[in-house]
Residue frames relative to the residue before (quaternion, step in Angstrom):
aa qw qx qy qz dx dy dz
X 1.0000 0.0000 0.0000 0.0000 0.00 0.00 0.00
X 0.4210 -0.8133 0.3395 0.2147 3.16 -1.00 0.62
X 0.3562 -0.7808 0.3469 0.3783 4.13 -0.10 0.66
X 0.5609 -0.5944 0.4503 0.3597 3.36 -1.17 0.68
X 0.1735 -0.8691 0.4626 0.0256 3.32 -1.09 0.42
X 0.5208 0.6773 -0.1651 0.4927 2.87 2.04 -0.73
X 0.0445 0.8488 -0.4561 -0.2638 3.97 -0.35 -0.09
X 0.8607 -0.2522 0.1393 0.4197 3.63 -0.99 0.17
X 0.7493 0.2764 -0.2427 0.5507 3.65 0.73 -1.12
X 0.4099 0.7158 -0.3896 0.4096 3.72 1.31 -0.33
X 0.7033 0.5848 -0.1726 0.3656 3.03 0.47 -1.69
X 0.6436 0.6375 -0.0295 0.4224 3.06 0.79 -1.70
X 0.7069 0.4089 -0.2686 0.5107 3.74 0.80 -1.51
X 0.7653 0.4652 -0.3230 0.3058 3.23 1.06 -1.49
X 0.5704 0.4828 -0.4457 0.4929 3.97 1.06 -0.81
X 0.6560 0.4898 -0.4684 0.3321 3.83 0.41 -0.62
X 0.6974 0.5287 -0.1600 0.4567 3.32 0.83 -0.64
X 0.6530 0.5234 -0.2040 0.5080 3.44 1.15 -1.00
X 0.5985 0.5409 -0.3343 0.4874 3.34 1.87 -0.84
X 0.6771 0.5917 -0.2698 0.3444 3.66 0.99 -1.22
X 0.6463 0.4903 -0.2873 0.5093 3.28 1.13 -0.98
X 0.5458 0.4491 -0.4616 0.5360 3.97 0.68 -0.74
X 0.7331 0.4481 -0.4379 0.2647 3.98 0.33 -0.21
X 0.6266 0.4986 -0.3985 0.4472 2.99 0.86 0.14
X 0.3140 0.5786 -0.5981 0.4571 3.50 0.72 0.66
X 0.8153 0.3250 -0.1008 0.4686 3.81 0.43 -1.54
X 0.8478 0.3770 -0.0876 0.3624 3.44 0.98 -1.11
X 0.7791 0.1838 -0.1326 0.5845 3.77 -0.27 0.07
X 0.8684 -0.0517 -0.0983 0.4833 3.62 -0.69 -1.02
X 0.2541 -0.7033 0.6265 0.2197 3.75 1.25 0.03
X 0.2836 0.7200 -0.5555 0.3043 3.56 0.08 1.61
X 0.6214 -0.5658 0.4401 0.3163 3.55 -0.89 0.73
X 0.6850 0.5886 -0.2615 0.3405 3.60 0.95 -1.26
X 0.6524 0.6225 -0.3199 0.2907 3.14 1.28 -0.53
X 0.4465 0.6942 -0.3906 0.4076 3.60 1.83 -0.02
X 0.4732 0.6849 -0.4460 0.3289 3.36 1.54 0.34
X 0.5135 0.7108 -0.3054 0.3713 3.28 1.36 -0.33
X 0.4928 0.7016 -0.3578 0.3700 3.42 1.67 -0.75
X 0.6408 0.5807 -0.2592 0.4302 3.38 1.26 -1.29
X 0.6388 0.4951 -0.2502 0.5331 3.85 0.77 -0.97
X 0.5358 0.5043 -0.3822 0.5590 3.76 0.47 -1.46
X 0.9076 0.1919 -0.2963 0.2273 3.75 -0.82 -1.29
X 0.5500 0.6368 -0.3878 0.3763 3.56 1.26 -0.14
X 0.6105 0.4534 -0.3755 0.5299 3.41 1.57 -0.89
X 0.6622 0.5307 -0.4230 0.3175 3.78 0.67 -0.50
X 0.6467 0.4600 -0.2170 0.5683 3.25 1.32 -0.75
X 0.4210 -0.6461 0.6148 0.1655 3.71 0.10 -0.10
X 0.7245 0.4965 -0.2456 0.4103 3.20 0.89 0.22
X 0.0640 0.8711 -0.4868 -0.0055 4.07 -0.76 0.49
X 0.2440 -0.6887 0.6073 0.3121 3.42 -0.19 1.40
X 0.5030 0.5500 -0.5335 0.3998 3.91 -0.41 -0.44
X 0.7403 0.3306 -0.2719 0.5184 3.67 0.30 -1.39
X 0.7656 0.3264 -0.3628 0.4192 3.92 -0.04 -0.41
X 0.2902 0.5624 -0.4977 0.5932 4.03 1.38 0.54
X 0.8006 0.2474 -0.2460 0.4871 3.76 -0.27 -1.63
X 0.4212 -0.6170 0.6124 0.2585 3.89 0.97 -0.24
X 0.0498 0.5867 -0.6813 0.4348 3.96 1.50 1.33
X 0.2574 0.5167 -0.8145 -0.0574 2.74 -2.17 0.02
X 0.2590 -0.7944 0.5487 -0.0286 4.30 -0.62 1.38
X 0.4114 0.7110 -0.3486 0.4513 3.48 1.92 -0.71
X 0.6820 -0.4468 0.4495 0.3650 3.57 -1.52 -0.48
């Protein structure tokens, strides 16, 4: 299994953010780029960031 890595306010910035950027597929500029958000959104859902276990981060408890 894999260890969380992500912590609580982490989590939180990234879905909030991951959520804003998916709008702009539908909302304002109604750009393609905004599917970048997919990448934030699923790390906060998972608790989990390859990037952060590369730098050897850990934001968790």
């Amino acid at each position: 299994m894999m260890n969380k890595n992500v912590g609580t306010i982490d989590r939180a910035l990234r879905i909030l953010v991951g959520l804003v950027l998916l709008s702009l597929v539908f909302v304002g500029p109604q750009t393609l780029w905004g599917l970048i958000g997919v990448v934030p959104l699923a790390t906060g859902l998972m608790s989990r960031c390859p990037g952060y276990s590369l730098l050897k981060i850990k934001t968790s408890e």
